[in-house]
N, C-alpha and C positions, 0 to 999 in steps of 0.2 A: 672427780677422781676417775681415773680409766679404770677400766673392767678387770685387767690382770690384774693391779695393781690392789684392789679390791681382794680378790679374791686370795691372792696372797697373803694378803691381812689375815681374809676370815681361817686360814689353815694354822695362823701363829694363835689366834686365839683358841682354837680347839687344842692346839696342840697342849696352850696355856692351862685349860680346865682338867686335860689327863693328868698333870703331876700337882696340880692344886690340892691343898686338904679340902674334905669334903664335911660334914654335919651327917655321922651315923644316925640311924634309926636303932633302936632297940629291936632285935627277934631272936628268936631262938636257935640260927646255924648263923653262920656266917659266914660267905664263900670270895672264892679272889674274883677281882677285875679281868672280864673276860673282852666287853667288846660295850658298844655305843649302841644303842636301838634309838631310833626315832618315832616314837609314835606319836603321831598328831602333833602337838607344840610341848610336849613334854618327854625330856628325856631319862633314863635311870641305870644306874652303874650296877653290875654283879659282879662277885667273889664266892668264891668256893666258902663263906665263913660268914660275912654280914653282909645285909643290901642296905645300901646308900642311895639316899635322895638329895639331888643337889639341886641349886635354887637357876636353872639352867634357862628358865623361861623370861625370867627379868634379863640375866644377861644377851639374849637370843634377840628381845626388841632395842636391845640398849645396840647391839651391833646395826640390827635392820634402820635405826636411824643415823647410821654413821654413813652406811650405804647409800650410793645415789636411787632414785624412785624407778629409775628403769631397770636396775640390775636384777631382779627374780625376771624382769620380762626377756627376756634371750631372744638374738635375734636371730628371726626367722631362720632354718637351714632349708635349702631348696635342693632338694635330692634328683638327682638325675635317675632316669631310666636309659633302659635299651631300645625302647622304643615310645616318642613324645609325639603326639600328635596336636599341635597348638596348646599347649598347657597353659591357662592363663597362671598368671604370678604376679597381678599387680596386690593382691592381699599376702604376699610371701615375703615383700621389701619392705624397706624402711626408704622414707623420703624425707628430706631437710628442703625447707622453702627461704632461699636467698633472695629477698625482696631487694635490697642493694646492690645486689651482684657483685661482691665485696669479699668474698671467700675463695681461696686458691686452690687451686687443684692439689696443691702441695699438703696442703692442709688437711683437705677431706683424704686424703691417701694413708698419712700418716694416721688419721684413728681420735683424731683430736677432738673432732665431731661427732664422733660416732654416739654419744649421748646423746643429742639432739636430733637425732630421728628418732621421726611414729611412722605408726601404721597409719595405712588411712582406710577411710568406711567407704569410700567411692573411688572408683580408676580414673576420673574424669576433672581434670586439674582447669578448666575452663578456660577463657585468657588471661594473660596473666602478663606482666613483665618482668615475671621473678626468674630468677634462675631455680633451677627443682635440680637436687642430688637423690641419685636413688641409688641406695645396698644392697647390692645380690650376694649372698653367704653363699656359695655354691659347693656343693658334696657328691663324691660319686662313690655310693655304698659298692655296687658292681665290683666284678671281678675280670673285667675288662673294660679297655678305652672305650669313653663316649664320644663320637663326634655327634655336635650340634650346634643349631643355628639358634642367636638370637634374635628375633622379629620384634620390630616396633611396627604394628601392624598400621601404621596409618601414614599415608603418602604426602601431606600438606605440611611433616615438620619442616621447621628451619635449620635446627642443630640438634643432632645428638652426638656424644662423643663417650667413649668408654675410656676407663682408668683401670689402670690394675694389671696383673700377669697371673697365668702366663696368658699372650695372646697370641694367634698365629704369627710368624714374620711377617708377611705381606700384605697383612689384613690392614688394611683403611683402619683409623679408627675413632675420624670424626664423619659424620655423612650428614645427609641431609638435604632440601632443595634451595638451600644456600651456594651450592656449591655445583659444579656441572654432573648435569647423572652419569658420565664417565669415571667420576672418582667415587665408583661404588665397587663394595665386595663381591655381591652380586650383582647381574644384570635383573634385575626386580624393582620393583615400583614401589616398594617399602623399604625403607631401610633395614638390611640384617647383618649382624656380627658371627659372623662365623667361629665356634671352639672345637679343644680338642682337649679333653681331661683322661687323665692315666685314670687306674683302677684304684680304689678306695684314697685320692686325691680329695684337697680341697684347696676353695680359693676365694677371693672376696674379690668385688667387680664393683666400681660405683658408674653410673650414666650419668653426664651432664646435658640436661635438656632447656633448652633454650629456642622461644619459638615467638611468635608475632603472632600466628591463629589459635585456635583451642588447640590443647593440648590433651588428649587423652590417656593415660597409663596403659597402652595399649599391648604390651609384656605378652610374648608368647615364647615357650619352647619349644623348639622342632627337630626331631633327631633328622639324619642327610637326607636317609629312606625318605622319608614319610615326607618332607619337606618338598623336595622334588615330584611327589605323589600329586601333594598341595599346589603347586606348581600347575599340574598339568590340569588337574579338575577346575580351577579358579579361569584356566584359558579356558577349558572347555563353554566351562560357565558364561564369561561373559562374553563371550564368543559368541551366543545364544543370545544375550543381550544384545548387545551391538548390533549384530546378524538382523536381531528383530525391528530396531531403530533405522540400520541404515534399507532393509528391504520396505520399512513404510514409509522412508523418503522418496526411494526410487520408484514405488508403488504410487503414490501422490505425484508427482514429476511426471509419471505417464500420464494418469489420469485427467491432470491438468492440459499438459499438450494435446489431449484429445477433446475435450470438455472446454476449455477456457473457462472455469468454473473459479474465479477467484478464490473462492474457498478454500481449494487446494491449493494452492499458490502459497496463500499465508499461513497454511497447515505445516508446507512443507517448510519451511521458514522455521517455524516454532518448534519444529522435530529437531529440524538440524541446528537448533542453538540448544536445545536439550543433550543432544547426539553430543555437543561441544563440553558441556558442561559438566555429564559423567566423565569422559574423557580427562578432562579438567580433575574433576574431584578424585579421582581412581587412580591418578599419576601416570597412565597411560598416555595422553597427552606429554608430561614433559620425558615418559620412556620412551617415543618413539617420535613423535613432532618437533619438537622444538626444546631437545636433551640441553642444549648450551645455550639458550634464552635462560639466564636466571630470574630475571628479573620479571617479563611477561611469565614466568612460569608461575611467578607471585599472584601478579595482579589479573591475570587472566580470569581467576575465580570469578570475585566480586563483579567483571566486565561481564561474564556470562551470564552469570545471576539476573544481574537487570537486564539481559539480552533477551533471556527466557521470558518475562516480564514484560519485556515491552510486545514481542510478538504475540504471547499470549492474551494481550489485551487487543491487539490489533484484529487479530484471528478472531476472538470471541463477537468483539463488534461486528465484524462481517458475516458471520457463521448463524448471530443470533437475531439479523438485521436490527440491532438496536436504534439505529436512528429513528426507523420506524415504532419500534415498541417502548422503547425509553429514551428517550430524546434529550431528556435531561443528564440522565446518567452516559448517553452517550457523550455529551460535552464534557463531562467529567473524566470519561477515561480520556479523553485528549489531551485535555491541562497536564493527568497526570501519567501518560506519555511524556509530552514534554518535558516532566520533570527527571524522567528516568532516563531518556534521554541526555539529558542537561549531566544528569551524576553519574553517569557513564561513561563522560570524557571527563570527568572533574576524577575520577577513581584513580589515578595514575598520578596524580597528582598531591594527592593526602599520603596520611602514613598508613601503611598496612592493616593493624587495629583498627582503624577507623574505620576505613575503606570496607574491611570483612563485616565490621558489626552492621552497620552501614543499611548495606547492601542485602543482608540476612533480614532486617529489622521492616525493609520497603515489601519485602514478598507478604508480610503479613498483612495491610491493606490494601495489596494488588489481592491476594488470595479474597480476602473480606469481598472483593468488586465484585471477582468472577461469579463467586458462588449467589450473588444476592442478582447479578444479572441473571443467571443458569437458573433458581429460585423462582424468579420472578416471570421469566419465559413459560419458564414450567405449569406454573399456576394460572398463565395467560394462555395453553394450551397451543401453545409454539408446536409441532411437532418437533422439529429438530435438538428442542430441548432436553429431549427425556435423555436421548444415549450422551448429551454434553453434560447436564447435571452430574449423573452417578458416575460420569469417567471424570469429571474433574474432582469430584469428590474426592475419589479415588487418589488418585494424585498429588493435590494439597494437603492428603492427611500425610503423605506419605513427606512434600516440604514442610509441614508442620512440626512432625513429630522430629525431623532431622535440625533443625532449625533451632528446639528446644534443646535436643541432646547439644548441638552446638553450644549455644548460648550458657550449656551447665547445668537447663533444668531438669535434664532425666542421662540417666547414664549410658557411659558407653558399651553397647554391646551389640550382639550379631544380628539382634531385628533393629536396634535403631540406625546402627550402620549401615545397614541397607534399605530404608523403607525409601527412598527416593527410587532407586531402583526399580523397589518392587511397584509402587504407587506408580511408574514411570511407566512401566511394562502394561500395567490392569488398564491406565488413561489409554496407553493406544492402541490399545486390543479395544477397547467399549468404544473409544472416538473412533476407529476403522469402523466398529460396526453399525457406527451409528451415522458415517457418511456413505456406506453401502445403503444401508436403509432411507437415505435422502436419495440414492440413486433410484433405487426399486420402488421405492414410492412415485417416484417423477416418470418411472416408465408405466409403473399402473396407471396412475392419473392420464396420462397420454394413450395409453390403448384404450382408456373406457370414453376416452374424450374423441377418439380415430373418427369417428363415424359424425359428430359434432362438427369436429373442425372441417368434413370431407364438404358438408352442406353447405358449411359457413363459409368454405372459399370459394366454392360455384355461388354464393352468394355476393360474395366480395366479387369474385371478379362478374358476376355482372353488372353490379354497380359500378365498380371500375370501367367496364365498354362504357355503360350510359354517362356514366360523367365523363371519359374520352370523347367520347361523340357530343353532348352539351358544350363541354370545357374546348377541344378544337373546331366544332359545328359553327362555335357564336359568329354572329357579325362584331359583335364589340370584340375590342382587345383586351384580356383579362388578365393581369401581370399579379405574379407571388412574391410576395418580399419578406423579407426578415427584417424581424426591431429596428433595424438600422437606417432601412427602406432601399436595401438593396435588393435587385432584383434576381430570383431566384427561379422561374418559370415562366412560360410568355404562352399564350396559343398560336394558330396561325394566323391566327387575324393580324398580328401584330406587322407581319409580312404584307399583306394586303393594305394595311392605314399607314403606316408609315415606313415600308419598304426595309424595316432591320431583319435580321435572323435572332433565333434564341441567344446564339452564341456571340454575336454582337454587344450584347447588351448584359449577360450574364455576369454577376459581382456586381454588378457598375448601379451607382444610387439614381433613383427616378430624376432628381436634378438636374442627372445631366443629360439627359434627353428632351429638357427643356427647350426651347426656343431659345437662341441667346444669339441677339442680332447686336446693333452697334447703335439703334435709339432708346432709348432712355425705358420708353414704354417694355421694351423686351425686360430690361435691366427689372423692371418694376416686378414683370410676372413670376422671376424668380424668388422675389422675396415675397409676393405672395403667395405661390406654393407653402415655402416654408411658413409660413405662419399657418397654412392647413395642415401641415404635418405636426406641426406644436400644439395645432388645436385638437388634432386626433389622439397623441401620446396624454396632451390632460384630463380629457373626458372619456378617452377609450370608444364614443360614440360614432357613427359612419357618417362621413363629412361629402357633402357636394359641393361640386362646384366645377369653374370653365377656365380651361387653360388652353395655350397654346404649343405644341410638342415639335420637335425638330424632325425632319424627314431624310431618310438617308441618301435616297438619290434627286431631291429635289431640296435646295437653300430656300426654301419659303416653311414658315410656321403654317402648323395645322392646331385649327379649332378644334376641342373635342371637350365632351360633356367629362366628368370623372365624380366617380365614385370611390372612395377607401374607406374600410373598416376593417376591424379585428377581426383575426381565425383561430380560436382557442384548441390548441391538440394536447394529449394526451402531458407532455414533458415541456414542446416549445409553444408560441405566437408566432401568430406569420399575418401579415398583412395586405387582404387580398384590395385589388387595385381594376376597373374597369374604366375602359375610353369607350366611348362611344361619340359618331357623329350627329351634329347636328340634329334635331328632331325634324321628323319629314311628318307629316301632315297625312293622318289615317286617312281623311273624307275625300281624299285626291280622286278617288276612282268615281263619286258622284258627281264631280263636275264635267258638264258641259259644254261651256266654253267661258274664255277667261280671256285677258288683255292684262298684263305685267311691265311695268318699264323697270329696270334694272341698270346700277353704278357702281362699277368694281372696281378695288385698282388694280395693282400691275404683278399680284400673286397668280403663280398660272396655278394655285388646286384650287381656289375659287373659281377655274375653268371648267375642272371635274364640277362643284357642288352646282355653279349654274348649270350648268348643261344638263343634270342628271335634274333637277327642279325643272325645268323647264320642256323636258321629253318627258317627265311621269306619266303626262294623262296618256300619253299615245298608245299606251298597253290596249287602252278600249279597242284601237282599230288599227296595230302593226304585231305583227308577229315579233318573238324579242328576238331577233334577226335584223329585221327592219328596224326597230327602235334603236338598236344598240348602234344600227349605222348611222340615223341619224343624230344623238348622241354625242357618237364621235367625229361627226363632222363640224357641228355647235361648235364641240369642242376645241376642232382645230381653228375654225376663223375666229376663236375669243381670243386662243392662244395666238395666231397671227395678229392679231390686233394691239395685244398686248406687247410682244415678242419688237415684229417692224414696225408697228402705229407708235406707241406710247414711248416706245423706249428707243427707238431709233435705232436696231440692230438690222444692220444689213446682210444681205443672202452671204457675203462672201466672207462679213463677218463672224457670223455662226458657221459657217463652212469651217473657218479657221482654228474657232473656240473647240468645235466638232473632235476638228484631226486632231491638237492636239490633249484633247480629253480633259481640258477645263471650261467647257458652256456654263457648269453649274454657278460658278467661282465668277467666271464675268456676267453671267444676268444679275445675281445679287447683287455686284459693282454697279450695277445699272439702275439695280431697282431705289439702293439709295442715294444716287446721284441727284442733287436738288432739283436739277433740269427736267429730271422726268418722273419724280417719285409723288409727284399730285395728280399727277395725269388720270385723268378716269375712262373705262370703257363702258357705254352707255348700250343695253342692250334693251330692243322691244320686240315683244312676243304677244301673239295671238294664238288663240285657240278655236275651232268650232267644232262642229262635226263634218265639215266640209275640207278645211284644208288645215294645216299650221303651216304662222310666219313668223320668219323673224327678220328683225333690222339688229345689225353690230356698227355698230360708231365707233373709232379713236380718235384722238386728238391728234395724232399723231400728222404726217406729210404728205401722205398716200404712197401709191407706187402706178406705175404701168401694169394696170392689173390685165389688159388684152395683151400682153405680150405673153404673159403667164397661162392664160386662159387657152390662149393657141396651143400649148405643149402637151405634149402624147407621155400617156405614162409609159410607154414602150421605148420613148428617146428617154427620158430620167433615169432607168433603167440601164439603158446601155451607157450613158452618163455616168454610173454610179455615181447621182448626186444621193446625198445622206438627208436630204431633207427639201419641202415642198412641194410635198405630196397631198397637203391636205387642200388645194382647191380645187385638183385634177380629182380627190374623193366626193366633195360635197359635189361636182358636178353630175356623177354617177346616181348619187344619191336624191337629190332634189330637183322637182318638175322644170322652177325660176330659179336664177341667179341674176341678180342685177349689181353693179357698183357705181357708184356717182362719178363724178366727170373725174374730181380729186384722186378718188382710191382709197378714200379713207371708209367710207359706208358700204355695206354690203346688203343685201336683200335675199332671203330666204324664204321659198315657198314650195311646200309641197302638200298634192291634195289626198288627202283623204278615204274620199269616195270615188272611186273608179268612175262611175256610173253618171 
């Protein structure tokens, strides 16, 4: 039964019991019917003559049950002032909950409903997919026009729409971030309805609110004044906020560029997805970013949410070096990265509900991480833990308790609506001070360390000269490689034994500085290397053994002894690598005298290794002047021997190979030519302390060795011949020179002792 309709009744029935007879009482005056008193539930009639009791009270409940159960409750009136500063009024209305969404506006307008609103005990309507009707009874006692606004003070609905008149002409009056923030009444990041009520006016107003997020009854009155007061304190406000967010991005951003201190890097990451995220929540983002995005203006929340989340975890692992201190839990924040990750592209995707509840419901065991990793730092006497603990503390209470109001557990009001904020503001004031104080600590630690490290690098670096001078002093060649057995370092010897540079060989794998000729044997030495480098990678132990290396300006394999084993540093392995030649015989300098017959083939640095074996003793009685000349004159008639005896290369031949700067490329053609690649050179040596001799043999043809012997090295010279010069040398150098009839023997003598 509607309300008028009610009440109309109840005026016929009173009217009913004035002219009804009544049941006198007996007394002694008896007076007229003057008026009706109500006291408490019993009523009583007077006359100037007799007083009358009627049975008033049976009829009074016999009406109250005809009546509907809401009508003594009246609906709220909301009285306007002259001056409103936020008035809440979600306990002033009446709300209908249309779970169907099956009710018209036509309906609710007309009054048809109006029985079926309550009051409600809480402003916080949580999610919902109902549709909510709310009844403003609006009154203005005042004796002049009120202009005022109505505020729905919260940024994230999807619909609100008002019913009812009067409203201004021009006023919008559905809004909401359904819709572009240009189809607002004001430019404001809430939605407000703006009125304008005459003096002692009234008016009834329903709101249809309709939303996909929580919904809060967030009802405030604002007269224009005051309104725009509100306005400008709220910029100031968070103005101060932001101010403070975006100066410790830019403050970390510096810091970083100077530092390269990762930490600030994914500090500032996790600010600026926070920085995003109020922006987000506060509708400033869709007031000034992206007004006509409706849809990112939705789903942006939920994306930020797990933004903040994921940074936050990213940051804490590197901030608290977890790998190091919880190794387990660090594997754990990754997976669940990953998965935030994963629902952070999936968000766009689901429906809005979901996506919010979602999203809200994951921050609560990222929160559980942070605190139990910051917890556990802490109690592990991290330093850096103490100012991360109590600032995230801070922080989380502050997503927690919003998180709850969210969700419907606690209600909406001006501390839970802003504890993100404030939790927001206290995190990065305590985390600034507690990466300041990682700073100041790093610089104590280094002034008390100044005088430490001052000794320590006149230490290093004289260890550095002495292992410069050991590491390029060696006679062996000592190569640095990495796991792979590429080489990385070389000394100078490397220059000296086999003629590369650093830079030759630098990247490039030991392999290929192998010997790799075109018999089978060469072929072989490679695949034994590698079975020493398989056998060094399985047992990690230092492997010997003898190979032959390729020489850069000589096509002949060189012998050398090698050692490898492991070099354990700090982070890598490296693989230190030594050549060394031949072993040469300590007790050389005790001998005497000796008699050697020696068969080489047609390698000319077994010219070097004989020749230098066979001049050692001479130290005892030539100055190394003298030795080194004879030496290298050995030298040259092994290599003649080899060069025209064995291998059959003639003067004009090498002249030729010479000019055009492949000798190397045709002796190796020569060396394995079958004709001449068994040929041996046969050397005999004597020793006393009187003279040394030696006799060289080749197989080879001979030559016209008195044609040679006549020549002046002053005509060679003006000649510019490029080469044979070495018999015009040994003639200078040695007492005897003889050669056989052929030309293929040579005889070398030279004495000793003067005397």
């Amino acid at each position: 039964m509607p309300a008028a309709v009610a009440v109309k009744f109840l005026r016929n029935v009173f009217r009913f019991i004035e002219l009804s007879p009544i049941l006198p009482l007996k007394t002694k005056k008896a007076r007229k019917i003057t008026k009706i008193e109500s006291i408490g539930f019993g009523f009583f009639m007077r006359n100037t003559k007799t007083i009358f009791t009627i049975p008033i009270l049976s009829y009074f409940f016999a009406i109250l049950l005809i009546l509907p159960a809401n009508f003594l409750s009246a609906t709220p009136k909301i009285d306007l002032a002259t001056e409103m500063s936020g008035v809440a009024i979600w306990n002033q209305v009446l709300v209908l909950e249309d779970p169907t969404q099956s009710i018209s506006e036509t309906t609710i307008v007309s009054g048809e409903k109006d029985g079926e609103f309550k009051q409600l005990s809480s402003p916080n309507l949580g999610f919902s997919q109902s549709v909510f009707w709310v009844k403003l009874d609006i009154s203005n006692p005042n004796s002049q026009t009120v202009r005022w606004n109505l505020l729905f003070d919260f940024p994230l609905i999807d619909e609100i729409q008002i019913l009812g008149d009067p409203v201004p002409k021009n006023a919008i009056r559905k809004l909401g971030d359904s819709s572009p923030f240009a189809e607002r009444n004001v430019e404001y990041r809430n939605p407000v309805f703006p009125f304008e009520t005459l003096p002692n006016a009234k008016a009834v107003y329903y709101l249809k609110i309709k939303s996909e997020s929580t919904i809060p009854l967030a009802l405030e009155l604002w007269t224009e004044r005051e309104f725009n007061e509100k306005i400008n304190k709220e910029q100031m406000i968070f103005g101060i906020f932001y101010g403070i967010l975006f100066v410790m991005i830019a403050y970390n951003f510096f810091i970083y560029i100077f530092t390269y201190e990762k930490s600030y890097l994914l500090y500032l990451f996790f600010i600026s997805s926070i920085f995003f995220f109020h922006l987000v929540n506060n509708g400033f983002a869709f007031q000034y970013i992206w007004p006509n995005w409706v849809f990112w203006a939705n789903y942006s929340l939920p994306f930020f949410i797990c933004l903040s989340c994921i940074t936050g975890i990213i940051f804490t692992h590197n901030y608290l070096s977890l790998k190091k201190h919880l190794p387990k839990v660090s594997k754990l924040m990754w997976v669940w990265v990953g998965i935030l990750v994963l629902f952070s592209f999936v968000t766009f995707f689901l429906h809005y509900r979901v996506a919010m509840v979602t999203s809200i419901l994951l921050t609560v065991p990222t929160a559980l991480l942070l605190v139990y990793s910051g917890t556990y730092t802490f109690l592990a006497n991290v330093r850096t833990a103490r100012y991360y603990l109590i600032s995230w503390l801070f922080f989380l209470l502050g997503v927690l308790l919003y998180s709850l109001k969210s969700l419907g557990f606690l209600s909406d009001n001006h501390i839970t609506r802003w504890t993100i904020q404030i939790g927001t503001a206290l995190q990065t004031i305590l985390l600034s001070l507690g990466l300041a104080d990682r700073i100041n600590f790093l610089t104590r630690s280094l002034r008390e360390n100044l005088r430490d490290l001052s000794h320590a690098k006149i230490k290093i670096e004289e260890s550095e000269k002495r292992f410069r001078e050991i590491f390029q002093g060696s006679d062996e060649v000592i190569l640095m490689m990495n796991e792979d057995f590429e080489i990385i370092n070389a000394n100078r010897s490397l220059s000296k034994h086999l003629g590369y540079r650093l830079d030759d060989l630098r990247n490039k794998k030991i392999t290929e500085i192998l010997y790799t000729g075109r018999d089978q044997k060469s072929d072989y030495n490679v695949m034994y290397v590698n079975d020493k480098l398989t056998d060094l990678k399985m047992t990690g132990s230092a492997i010997n053994f003898r190979t032959e290396l390729s020489q850069k300006y000589v096509k002949e394999p060189k012998e050398m002894v090698c050692r490898i084993q492991y070099i354990d540093f700090e982070e890598t392995r490296e693989v230190l690598m030594t050549l060394s030649p031949e072993f040469e015989d300590t007790i050389i300098q005790l001998i005497d005298s000796e008699k050697i017959e020696l068969s080489m083939n047609n390698y000319l640095r077994n010219a070097e290794l004989v020749s230098q074996k066979i001049t050692s003793q001479l130290a005892k009685y030539l100055t190394n002047i003298e030795q080194t000349e004879v030496r290298s004159s050995v030298r040259e008639i092994i290599i003649n021997a080899v060069e025209h005896g064995n291998l059959n290369i003639s003067f004009d031949e090498k002249s030729k190979a010479l000019m055009e700067g492949n000798y190397l490329e045709f002796l190796q053609k020569r060396q394995e030519d079958p004709r001449y690649r068994h040929k041996k050179v046969k050397i005999e040596y004597s020793f006393s302390s009187e003279y040394v001799a030696y006799r060289i043999t080749d197989e080879g043809r001979g030559f016209d060795h008195k044609k040679h012997m006549e020549k002046s090295l002053d005509a060679m010279n003006e000649a510019h011949v490029q080469h044979g010069r070495g018999i015009l040398m040994t003639k200078s150098v040695f007492d005897r020179i003889e050669y056989n009839e052929k030309g293929n023997q040579v005889s070398l003598i030279k004495f000793l002792n003067r005397d």
